[in-house]
BABADO-160247 format. One record per residue (C-alpha): x, y, z; residue number from 1. Coordinates in Angstrom, 1 decimal, padded with zeros to 4 digits. Example, Ala and Ser with C-alpha at 12.3 -4.5 7.8 and 13.67 -1.06 7.14 Angstrom:
<sites>
SITE     c1     c2     c3   k
SITE  012.3 -004.5  007.8   1
SITE  013.7 -001.1  007.1   2
</sites>
This chain:
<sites>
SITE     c1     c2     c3   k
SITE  008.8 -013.1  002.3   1
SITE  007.9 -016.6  003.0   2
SITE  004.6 -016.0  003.8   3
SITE  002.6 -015.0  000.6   4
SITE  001.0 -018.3 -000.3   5
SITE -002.1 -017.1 -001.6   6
SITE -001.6 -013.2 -001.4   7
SITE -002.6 -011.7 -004.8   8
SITE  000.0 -009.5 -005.8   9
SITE  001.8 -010.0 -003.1  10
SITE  002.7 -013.6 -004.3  11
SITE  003.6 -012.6 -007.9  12
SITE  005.9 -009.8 -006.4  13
SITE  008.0 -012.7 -003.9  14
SITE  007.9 -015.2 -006.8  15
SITE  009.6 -012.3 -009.4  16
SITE  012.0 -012.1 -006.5  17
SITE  013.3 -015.7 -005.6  18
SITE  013.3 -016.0 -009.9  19
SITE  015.9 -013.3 -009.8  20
SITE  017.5 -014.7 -006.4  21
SITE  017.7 -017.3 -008.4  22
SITE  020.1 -016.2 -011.2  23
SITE  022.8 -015.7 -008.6  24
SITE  023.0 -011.2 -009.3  25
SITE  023.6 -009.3 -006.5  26
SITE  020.3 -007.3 -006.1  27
SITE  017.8 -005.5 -003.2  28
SITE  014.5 -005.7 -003.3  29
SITE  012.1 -003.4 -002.0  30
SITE  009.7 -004.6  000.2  31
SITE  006.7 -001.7  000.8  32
SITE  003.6 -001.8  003.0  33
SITE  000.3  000.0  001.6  34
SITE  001.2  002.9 -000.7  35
SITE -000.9  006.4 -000.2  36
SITE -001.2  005.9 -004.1  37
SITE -003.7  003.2 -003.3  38
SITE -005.9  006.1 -001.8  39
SITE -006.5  008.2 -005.3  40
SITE -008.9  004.5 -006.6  41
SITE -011.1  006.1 -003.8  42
SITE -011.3  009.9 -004.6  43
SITE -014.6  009.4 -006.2  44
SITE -016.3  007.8 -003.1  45
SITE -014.5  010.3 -001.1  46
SITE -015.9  013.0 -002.5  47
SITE -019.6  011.8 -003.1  48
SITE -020.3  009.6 -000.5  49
SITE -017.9  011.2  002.5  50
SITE -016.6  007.3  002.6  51
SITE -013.0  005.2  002.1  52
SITE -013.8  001.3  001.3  53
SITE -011.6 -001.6  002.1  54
SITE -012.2 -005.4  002.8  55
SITE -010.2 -004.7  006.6  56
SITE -010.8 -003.9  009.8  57
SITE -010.9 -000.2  010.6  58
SITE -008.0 -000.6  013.4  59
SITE -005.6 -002.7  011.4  60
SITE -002.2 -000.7  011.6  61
SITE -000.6 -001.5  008.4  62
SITE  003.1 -000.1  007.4  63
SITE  001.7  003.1  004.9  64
SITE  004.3  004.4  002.5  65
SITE  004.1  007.3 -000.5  66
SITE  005.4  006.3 -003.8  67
SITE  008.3  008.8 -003.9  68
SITE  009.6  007.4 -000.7  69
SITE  010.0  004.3 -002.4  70
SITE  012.3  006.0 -005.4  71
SITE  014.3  007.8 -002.9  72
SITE  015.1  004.5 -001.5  73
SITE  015.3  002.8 -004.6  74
SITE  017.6  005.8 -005.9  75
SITE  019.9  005.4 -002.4  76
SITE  020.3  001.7 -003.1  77
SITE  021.4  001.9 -006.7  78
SITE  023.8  004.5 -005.6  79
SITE  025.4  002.3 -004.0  80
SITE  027.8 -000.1 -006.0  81
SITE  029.1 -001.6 -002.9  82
SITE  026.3 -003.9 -002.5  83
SITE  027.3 -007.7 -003.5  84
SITE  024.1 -009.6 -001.6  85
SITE  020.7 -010.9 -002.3  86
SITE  018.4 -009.4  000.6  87
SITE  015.4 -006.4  000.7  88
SITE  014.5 -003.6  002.3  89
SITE  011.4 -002.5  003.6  90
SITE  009.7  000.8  003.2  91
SITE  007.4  001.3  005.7  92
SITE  006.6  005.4  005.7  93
SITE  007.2  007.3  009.1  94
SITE  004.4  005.3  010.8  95
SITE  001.7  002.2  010.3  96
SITE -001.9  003.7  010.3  97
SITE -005.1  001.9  010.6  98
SITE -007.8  002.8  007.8  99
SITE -010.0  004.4  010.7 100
SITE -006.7  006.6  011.3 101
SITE -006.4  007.7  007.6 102
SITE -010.3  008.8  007.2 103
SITE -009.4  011.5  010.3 104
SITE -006.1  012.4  008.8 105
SITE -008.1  012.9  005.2 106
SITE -011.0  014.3  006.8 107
SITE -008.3  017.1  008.1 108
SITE -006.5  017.5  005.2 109
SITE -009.5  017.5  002.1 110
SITE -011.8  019.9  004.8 111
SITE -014.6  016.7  004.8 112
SITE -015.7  014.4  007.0 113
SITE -014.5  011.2  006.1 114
SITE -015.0  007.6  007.4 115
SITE -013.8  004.4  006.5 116
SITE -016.0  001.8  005.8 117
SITE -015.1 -002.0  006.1 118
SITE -016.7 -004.1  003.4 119
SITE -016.6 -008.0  003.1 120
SITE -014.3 -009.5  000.6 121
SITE -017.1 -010.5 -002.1 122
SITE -018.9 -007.1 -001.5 123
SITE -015.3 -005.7 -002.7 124
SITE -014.7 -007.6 -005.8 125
SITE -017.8 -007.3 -007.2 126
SITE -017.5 -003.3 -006.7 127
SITE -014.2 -003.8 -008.8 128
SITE -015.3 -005.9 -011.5 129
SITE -018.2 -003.2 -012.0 130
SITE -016.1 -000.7 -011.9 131
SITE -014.2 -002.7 -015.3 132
SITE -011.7 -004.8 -013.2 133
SITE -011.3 -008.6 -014.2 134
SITE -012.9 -011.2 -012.1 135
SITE -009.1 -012.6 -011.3 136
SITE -007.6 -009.2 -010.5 137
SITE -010.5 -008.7 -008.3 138
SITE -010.2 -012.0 -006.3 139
SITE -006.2 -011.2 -006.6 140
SITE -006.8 -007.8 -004.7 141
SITE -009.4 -009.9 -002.2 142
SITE -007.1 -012.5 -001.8 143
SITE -003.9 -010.0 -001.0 144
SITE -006.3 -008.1  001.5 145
SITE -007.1 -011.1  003.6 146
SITE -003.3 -011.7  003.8 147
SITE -002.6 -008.1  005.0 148
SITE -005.7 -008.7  007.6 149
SITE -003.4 -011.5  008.5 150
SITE -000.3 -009.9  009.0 151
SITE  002.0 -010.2  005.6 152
SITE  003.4 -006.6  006.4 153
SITE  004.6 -007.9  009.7 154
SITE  007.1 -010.0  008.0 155
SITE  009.6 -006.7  007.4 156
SITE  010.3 -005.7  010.0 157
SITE  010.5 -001.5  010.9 158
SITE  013.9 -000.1  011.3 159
SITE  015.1  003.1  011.5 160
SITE  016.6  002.6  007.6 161
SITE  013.0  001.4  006.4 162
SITE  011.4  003.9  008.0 163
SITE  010.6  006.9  005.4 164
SITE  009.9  010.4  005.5 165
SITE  006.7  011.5  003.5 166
SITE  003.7  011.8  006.3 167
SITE  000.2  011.1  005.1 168
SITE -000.8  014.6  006.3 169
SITE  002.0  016.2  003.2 170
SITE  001.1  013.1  000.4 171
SITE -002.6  014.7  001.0 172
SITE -001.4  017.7  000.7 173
SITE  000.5  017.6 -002.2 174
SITE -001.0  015.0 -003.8 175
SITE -004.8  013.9 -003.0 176
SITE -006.0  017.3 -002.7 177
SITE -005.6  018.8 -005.9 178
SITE -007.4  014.9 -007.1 179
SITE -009.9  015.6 -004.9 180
SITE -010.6  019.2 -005.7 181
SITE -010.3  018.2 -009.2 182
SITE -012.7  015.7 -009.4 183
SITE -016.2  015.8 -010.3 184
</sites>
């Protein structure tokens, strides 16, 4: 928060939150690193080119969390009808993995090698926008990538309550696999 000028997503998500700040309701927003949902845009490349792209560096540790992590914590925090602030809560998954990191852990868990590759930012976008993105969502995803190579995540920091349980090792499990095996 505070540090998403130019961010992509990243931005519209902290603006949506200081509008509702705003309005004076007590509320908790939740505040996640890179979701392992992000992964499934890359099953294709994955499984015909042994490869993961992102506009990174290989050993940037970023805070990597699964999507049901984040509705079990949204679920805890709705339970709660004590809460009266205005404040969020990160969800960081049980660790922060580098992209080099995730091609081992996939390469274990789909039974192929693969390796991440790092691509430059304009290299990226135009790989979206032929794969049917718009040009502004694919600067938007360029532009929130270069902010992540920067350190946005860092701004929340880890704590034992943002810290969530779903390893990359199960999510492949139970969820990548069966895409990738079912992909042709």
């Amino acid at each position: 928060r505070g540090r998403a000028k130019n961010a992509g997503p990243i931005s519209a998500l902290h603006a949506m939150e200081e509008a509702i700040e705003g309005t004076g309701v007590a509320f908790r927003a939740l505040r996640n690193g890179n979701f392992m949902e992000n992964l499934l845009w890359q099953v294709q490349p994955m499984k015909h080119r042994g490869a993961l792209f992102y506009p990174l560096g290989g050993d940037l540790k970023v805070p990597t969390c699964a999507a049901r992590d984040i509705a079990a914590s949204a679920v805890r925090l709705l339970r709660d009808r004590t809460w009266t602030g205005r404040a969020g809560l990160g969800v960081h998954g049980p660790e922060d993995l580098s992209f080099n990191q995730v091609a081992r852990l996939l390469s274990d868990g789909l039974g192929k090698q693969i390796r991440f590759q790092e691509v430059p930012g304009p290299a990226y976008k135009a790989s979206l926008v032929a794969h049917g993105a718009s040009e502004a969502f694919a600067q938007s995803l360029v532009d929130m990538f270069a902010q992540v190579e920067q350190g946005i995540y860092g701004a929340e920091p880890r704590t034992p309550e943002t810290t969530t349980q779903t390893t990359l090792e199960q999510w492949c499990r139970d969820v990548l696999r069966p895409a990738f095996d079912s992909a042709t």
